[in-house]
Structures are given as structure tokens and as C-alpha cells.
C-alpha positions in Angstrom: -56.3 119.0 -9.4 -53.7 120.1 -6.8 -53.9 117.3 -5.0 -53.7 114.6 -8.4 -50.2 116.7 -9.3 -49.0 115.6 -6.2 -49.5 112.2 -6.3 -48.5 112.5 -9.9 -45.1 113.6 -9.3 -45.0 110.8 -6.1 -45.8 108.5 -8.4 -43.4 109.9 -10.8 -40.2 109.7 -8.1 -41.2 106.4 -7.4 -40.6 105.0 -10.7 -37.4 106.5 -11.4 -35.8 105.3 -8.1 -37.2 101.7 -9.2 -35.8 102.1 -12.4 -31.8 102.5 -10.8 -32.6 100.1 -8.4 -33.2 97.4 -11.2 -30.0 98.7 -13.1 -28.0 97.9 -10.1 -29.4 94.4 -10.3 -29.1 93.9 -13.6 -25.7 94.7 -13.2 -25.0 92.9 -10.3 -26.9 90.0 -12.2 -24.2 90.1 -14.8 -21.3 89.8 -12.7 -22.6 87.2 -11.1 -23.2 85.2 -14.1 -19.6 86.3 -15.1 -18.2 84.3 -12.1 -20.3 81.3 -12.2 -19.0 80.9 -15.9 -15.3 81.2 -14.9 -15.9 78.9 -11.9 -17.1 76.6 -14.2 -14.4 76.4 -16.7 -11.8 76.5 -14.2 -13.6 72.8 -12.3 -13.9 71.6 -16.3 -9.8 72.1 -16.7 -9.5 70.3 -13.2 -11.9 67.4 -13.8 -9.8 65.0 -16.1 -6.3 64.7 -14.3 -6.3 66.6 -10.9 -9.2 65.3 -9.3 -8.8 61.5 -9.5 -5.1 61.2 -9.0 -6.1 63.4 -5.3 -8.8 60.9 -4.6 -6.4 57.5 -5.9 -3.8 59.2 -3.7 -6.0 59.4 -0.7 -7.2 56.0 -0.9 -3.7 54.9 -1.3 -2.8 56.3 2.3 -6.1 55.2 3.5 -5.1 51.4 3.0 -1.3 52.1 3.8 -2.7 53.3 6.9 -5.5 50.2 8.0 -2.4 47.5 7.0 0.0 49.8 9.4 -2.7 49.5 12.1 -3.7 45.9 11.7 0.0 44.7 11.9 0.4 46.5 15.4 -2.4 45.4 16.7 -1.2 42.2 16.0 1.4 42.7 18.6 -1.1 44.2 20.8 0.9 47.6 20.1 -0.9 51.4 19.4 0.3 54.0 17.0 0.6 57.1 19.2 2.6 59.5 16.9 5.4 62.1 17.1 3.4 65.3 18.4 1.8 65.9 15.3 -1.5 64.9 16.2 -1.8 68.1 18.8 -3.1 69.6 15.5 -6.7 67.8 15.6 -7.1 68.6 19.1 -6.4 72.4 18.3 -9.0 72.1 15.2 -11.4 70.5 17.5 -11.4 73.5 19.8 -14.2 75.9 18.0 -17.2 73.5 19.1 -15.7 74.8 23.2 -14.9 78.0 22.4 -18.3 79.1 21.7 -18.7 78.1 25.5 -16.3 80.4 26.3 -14.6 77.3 28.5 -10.7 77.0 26.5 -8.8 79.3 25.8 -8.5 80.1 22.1 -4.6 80.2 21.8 -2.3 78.2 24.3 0.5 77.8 22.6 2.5 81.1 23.1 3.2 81.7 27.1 3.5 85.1 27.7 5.9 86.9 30.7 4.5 84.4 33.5 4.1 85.4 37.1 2.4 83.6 39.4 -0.5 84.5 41.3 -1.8 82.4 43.8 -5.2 84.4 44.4 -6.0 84.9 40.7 -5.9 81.8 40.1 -8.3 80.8 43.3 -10.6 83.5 42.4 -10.7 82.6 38.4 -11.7 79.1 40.5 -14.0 79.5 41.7 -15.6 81.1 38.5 -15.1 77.8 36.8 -16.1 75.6 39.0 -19.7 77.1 39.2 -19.4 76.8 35.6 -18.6 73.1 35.9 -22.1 72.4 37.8 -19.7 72.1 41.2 -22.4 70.4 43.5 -24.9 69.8 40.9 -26.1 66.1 40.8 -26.9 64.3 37.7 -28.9 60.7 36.8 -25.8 58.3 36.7 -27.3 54.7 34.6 -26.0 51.4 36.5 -26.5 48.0 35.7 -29.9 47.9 38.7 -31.4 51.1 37.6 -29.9 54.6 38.1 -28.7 56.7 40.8 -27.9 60.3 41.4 -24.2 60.8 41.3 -21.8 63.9 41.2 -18.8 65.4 39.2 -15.7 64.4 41.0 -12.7 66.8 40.9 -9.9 67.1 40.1 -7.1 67.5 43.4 -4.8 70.4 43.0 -1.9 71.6 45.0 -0.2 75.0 45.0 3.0 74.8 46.1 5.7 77.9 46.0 7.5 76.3 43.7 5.1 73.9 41.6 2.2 72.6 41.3 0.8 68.9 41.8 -2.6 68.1 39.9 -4.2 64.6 40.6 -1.9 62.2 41.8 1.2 63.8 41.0 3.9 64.1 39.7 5.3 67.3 40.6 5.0 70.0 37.9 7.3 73.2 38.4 7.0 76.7 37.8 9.8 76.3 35.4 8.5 74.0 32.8 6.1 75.5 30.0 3.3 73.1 30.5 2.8 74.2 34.0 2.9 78.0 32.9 0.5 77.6 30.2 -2.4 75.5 32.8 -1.4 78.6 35.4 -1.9 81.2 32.8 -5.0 79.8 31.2 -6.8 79.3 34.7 -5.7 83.4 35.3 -7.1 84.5 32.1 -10.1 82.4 33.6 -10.2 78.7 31.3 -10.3 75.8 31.9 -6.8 74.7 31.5 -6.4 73.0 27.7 -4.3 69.8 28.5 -7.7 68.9 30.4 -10.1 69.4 27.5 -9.7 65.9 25.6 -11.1 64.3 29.0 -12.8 66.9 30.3 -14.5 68.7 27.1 -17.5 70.1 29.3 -15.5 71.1 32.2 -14.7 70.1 35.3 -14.5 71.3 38.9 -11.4 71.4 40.9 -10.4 71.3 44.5 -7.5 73.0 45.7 -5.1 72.6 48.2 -3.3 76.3 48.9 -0.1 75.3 49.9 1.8 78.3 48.6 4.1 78.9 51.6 5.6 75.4 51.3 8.6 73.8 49.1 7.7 70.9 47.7 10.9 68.7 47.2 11.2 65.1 45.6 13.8 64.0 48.6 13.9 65.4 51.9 17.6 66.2 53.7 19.4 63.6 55.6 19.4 65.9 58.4 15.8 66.8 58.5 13.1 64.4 60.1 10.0 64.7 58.4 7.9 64.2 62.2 7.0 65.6 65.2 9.5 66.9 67.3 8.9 66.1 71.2 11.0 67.9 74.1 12.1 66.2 77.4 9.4 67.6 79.1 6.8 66.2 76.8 6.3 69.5 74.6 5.7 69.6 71.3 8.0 71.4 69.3 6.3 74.2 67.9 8.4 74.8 64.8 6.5 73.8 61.5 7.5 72.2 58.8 7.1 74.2 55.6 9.3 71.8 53.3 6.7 68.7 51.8 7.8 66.1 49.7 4.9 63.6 49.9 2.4 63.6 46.9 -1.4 64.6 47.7 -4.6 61.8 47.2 -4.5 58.0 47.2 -1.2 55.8 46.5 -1.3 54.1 43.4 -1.1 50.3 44.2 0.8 47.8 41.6 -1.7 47.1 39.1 -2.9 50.4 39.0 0.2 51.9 37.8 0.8 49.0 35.4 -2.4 49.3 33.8 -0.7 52.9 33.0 2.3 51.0 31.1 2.2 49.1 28.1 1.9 45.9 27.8 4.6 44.5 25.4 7.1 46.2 23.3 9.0 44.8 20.0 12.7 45.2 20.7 15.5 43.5 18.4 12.2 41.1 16.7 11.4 40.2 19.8 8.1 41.1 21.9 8.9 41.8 25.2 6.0 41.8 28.2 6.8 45.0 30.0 3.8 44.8 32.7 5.1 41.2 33.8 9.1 41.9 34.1 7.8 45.4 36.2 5.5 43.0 38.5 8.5 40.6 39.7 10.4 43.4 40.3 8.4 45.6 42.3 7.4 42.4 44.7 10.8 41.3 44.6 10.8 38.2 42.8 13.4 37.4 40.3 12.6 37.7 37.2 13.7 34.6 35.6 11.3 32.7 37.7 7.8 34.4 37.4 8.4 36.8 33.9 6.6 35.7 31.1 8.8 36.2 27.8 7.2 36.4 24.5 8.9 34.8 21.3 7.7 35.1 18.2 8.1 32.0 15.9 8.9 32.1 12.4 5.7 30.9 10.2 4.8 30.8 6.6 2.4 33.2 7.1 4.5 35.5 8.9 7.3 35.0 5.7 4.8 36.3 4.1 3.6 39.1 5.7 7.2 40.3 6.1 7.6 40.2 1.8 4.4 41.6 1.9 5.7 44.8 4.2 9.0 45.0 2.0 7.5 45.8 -1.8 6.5 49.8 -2.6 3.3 51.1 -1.0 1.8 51.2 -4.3 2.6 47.3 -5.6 1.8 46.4 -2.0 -1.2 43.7 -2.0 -3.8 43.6 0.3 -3.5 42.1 3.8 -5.0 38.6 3.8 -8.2 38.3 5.9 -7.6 34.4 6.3 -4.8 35.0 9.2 -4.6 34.8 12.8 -2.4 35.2 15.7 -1.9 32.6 18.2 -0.7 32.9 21.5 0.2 29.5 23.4 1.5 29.3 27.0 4.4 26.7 27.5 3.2 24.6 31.0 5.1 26.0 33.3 3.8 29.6 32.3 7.4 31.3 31.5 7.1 31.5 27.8 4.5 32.3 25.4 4.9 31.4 21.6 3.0 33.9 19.0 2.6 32.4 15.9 0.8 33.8 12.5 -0.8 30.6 11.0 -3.7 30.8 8.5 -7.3 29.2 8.4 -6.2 26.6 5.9 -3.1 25.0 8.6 -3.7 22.2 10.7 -3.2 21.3 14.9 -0.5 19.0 13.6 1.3 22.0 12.0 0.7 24.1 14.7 2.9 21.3 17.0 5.5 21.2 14.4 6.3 24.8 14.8 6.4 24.6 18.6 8.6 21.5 18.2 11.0 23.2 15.6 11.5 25.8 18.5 11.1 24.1 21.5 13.6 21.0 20.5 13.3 17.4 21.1 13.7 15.5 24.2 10.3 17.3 25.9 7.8 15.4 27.0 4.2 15.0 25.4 1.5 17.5 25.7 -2.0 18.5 24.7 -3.2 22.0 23.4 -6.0 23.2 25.3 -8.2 26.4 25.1 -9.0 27.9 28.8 -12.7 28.8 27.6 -14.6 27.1 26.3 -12.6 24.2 28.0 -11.3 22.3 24.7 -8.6 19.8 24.3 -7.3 20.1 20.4 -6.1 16.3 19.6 -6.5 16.0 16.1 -3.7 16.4 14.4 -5.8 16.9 10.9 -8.1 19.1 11.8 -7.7 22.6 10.6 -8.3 26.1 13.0 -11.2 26.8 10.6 -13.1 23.6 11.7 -11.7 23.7 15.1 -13.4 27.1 15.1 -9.9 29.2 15.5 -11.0 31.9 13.3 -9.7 34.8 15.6 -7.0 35.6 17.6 -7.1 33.0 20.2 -4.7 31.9 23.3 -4.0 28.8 24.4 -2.3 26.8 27.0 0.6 23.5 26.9 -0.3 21.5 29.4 1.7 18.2 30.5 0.4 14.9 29.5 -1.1 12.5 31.4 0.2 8.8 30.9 -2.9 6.8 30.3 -3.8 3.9 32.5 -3.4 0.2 29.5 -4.6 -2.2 31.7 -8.2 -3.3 33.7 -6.2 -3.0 36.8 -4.5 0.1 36.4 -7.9 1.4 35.8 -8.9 -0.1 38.9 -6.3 1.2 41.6 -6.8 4.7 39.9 -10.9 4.6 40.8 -9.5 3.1 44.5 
């Protein structure tokens, strides 16, 4: 009997602490059921007006946006922006800080002081971080090979820093500070983690007891000094103004430039005028000046560009750009011309700008190797449905007679 109490009363306690803990529920049931309801009526008052006018405005901008970028690249020109777009890159940063390899806030610099061994210590951290000296399976176009990371070449200087091929960054200018301070607080630096965003090794050159200068002194020769007796001087040099790694050669550092800009309507080719004057050749004998020719089409992609955003038809998918050489390679003409226009209409807008008095010539396309003669034939049949180039080239007076024929084949 004792024994039944007890597990009576058990029992008993049992029952009343499930009882309270399905009041608890029931009342946490209800205020759940309470918000749900006013969730819903708030997305019912939202529904009729607030919700489509958002998503009509966003497709709106969406379209303003594709017709912004298909009329640049047109002109072979890139939207790059005003700054602003330094705000995706930051929202993109959670996916690398959960590697622990960026640093979560760069944008405030605190009291900097440089500190050449913290930052060859913090290093050497990252680096074995990085896979330093770790191979991976590289694909190529014959099979695959085993290939490493290369780094990236940095130079400590007392005064700066120089990190690939230069240029010279000093102490004094915010961007070098933050890269400094984020390698101290042991990150990969963040104006490295759009092309880096795994990491990357580095390779340092401690030069911290040298100046680096862009120009050296008149009075100061940059060699080896040599005595009458034929000693070396023994006095170092600890002034440096030549960049670290491999000199860029011309076409390198155009490739870095852009190719044409649009400047008073015109389209100007940067890399070519840069070319002639870093060999030293004039540049009104080898620059390549691009003019833009006035076309229907173009009329009417320029009223198109003028009306509101929100009357502003769509771009029409029938129009291409043409670029054609002049023969002697100084000039090319772009022209906006649409599937429906013929060759013939494409000489008469080279003829309206060019002027009379020139001598004959045939359109040509480099590859495939064409020759467009038919005045009626239209780019669609002529298969010019893309942006194509194409070349003037001087026409050949044609042999009339069996014996001219003859003493051209002798």
C-alpha cells in the first residue's frame, strides 16, 4: 500500500506539471495565431497598389539599364561607375569571412604605424594559408599538368610600398595604410579579394632601409663607384628608384588602356594614337581615327535616347554596327545601318562623307574572304546580321581587250 501511495502521488505531480506546460502552449499557440492574422491583413492592404507599381518600377530600370549597356557597347565602351559599386563587393564579403581570410571592416584606418616585422610575420601566416608550395591539377588544351600558385611581388620600402609591378604606393595615402593594417591584423589585404577571393601567397622583398624615389638627383649616379686603384667603392646605395619584376612592353600596357573614347561625338582610338607615340612615329601617318557617320538608323536611335524613360520604346533588334577601313588604313567609318539597307546605301553614306573625286573601290570582308558587289543586295542576304568590319580597298582597272588579257598572263 505504501509503495502504490507513492507512485500515486508521482503520478499525481506529473500531471499537474503537464497540465502548465500545455497552458503555456496554448497560450503561446494564441499569440502566434494573433500575429499570423495581422501579418496577413497588413500583405492584404499592400497587395493592390504597393506591390506592382515596386515590381513595374523595377522592370522599368531593368530595361533603362540593358538599352544604356547595349548603346556602349556599340562603341565598344564599359560602364564602370562612380564608386558606388564598392557596395556589392562589401556585401559579397560574408561567403570569405567565414574563412576567416578578409578583414570584416576596412573602411575606417585607425592610428597607423608601420611595422615591418608584423607584417612579415602575419606573412608568413597567410601564405601557409594560401597552399604556398602546394601544387594543383592545371587543365590545358593536351591534357593536364601540375602547376602552382604564383605570387604576388612585394616591396617594403621606408617610405612605401611597391606590390606587383608598381607603381609606388606611400605610407601616406589611405589605400596603402588600410593593405598594411589589414596584413597586421593578419588578412589578406581587401583590394586583393575580387581577384584573389581564396587567397594568395606573397613574396616579399624587405627593403625597409631604402628610399624609394620616382627620380634620382642629378648629382647622384645610380652605379658602381670605381677608385684609381681599381677598388670598389664600398659605400652603398640606399636610395632606389627603379620598380621591382618584369618591364611592361607596349602592348602590354595598352591592353591596360581603353580602346576608344567618345569625345565631342567623335570616337577616338586611344590604344593607336598611344602606339605612334611611344615608337615615335607621327601620329598623322600611322593613327587610325574613328568617325562616326550620320545614318537613319542612328537618327533614330538618338530620338529614341531623347523621349522620357517611361515613353522610351524598345531598342530595335534589326540594327548593326559597321566598321569599314578606308584603304590606306587611317580612317575607319562606323555606321548604324539596319538589316533591311542595301550595299548600294551603304556606298552612299561613305560617298556623302568621303566626297567625290576618289577613285573606285570594292567592299571586302577580311574573313571569310568576300567581295560585296551588288549594289541591291541587302546585309540580311549578304549575311551582315552582326557587327561586322570591313575593309575599302582600291580598284583594279579591268583588262577589255583579248590582248590585254594576254600580256597580263605573260
Amino acid at each position: 500500500m505504501s509503495a502504490m501511495m507513492q507512485r500515486v502521488s508521482l503520478l499525481e505531480k506529473t500531471v499537474m506539471s503537464q497540465a502548465r506546460e500545455i497552458e503555456r502552449k496554448d497560450e503561446r499557440i494564441s499569440a502566434l495565431e494573433k500575429n499570423q492574422r495581422l501579418i496577413k491583413e497588413s500583405e492584404g492592404t499592400l497587395h493592390p497598389c504597393g506591390r506592382d507599381d515596386l515590381e513595374r518600377r523595377c522592370q522599368q530600370l531593368q530595361n533603362q539599364v540593358q538599352e544604356m549597356d547595349s548603346f556602349l557597347n556599340d562603341y565598344g565602351l564599359i560602364w564602370v561607375g562612380d564608386g558606388e559599386s564598392s557596395d556589392s563587393a562589401e556585401s559579397e564579403q560574408p561567403h570569405n569571412l567565414e574563412r576567416g581570410l578578409w578583414q570584416p571592416d576596412t573602411s575606417v584606418v585607425r592610428s597607423f604605424h608601420m611595422n615591418v616585422d608584423l607584417v612579415l610575420q602575419r606573412i608568413n601566416e597567410l601564405n601557409i594559408l594560401a597552399g604556398e608550395g602546394e601544387c594543383f591539377v592545371q587543365s590545358t588544351s593536351t591534357g593536364a599538368h601540375l602547376a602552382k600558385k604564383d605570387p604576388v611581388q612585394l616591396s617594403l620600402y621606408s617610405n612605401g610600398i611597391v606590390m606587383f609591378d608598381g607603381p609606388f604606393r606611400s605610407y601616406q595615402e589611405r589605400s596603402t595604410q588600410r593593405c598594411m593594417q589589414d596584413l597586421m591584423d593578419g588578412y589578406f589585404p581587401s583590394e586583393l579579394q575580387e581577384i584573389f577571393p581564396d587567397g594568395v601567397p606573397f613574396e616579399v622583398n624587405d627593403r625597409r632601409d631604402e628610399d624609394f624615389i620616382t627620380r634620382l638627383p642629378w648629382n647622384n649616379f645610380p652605379g658602381e663607384g670605381q677608385a684609381v686603384c681599381g677598388e670598389k667603392n664600398e659605400t652603398s646605395n640606399t636610395v632606389s628608384s627603379q620598380l621591382p619584376g618584369k618591364k611592361l612592353s607596349v602592348d602590354q600596357f595598352l591592353s591596360r588602356l581603353p580602346k576608344a573614347v567618345v569625345k565631342a561625338g567623335r570616337v577616338v582610338d586611344i590604344r593607336d594614337s598611344l602606339r605612334a607615340a611611344l615608337q615615335g612615329s607621327s601620329p598623322a601617318g600611322s593613327s587610325s581615327s574613328m568617325i562616326l557617320i550620320d545614318t537613319p538608323a542612328l537618327q533614330a536611335m538618338k530620338e529614341r535616347l531623347q523621349t522620357s524613360s517611361s515613353d522610351r520604346p524598345r531598342s530595335p533588334g534589326d540594327v548593326i554596327t559597321m566598321k569599314v577601313k578606308s584603304e590606306d588604313g587611317n580612317h575607319t567609318y562606323v555606321l548604324k545601318m539596319s538589316f533591311s539597307e542595301t550595299i548600294g546605301q551603304l556606298r552612299q553614306y561613305l560617298d556623302k562623307h568621303r566626297g567625290g573625286g576618289l577613285p573606285g573601290y570594292d567592299i571586302i570582308s577580311a574573313y571569310p574572304q568576300h567581295r560585296y558587289d551588288e549594289d541591291r543586295q541587302t546585309l540580311r542576304s549578304c549575311g551582315l546580321t552582326t557587327n561586322a568590319s570591313l575593309l575599302l580597298r582600291k580598284r583594279q582597272k579591268q583588262p577589255h581587250s583579248l590582248s590585254e588579257v594576254n600580256k597580263i598572263r605573260l
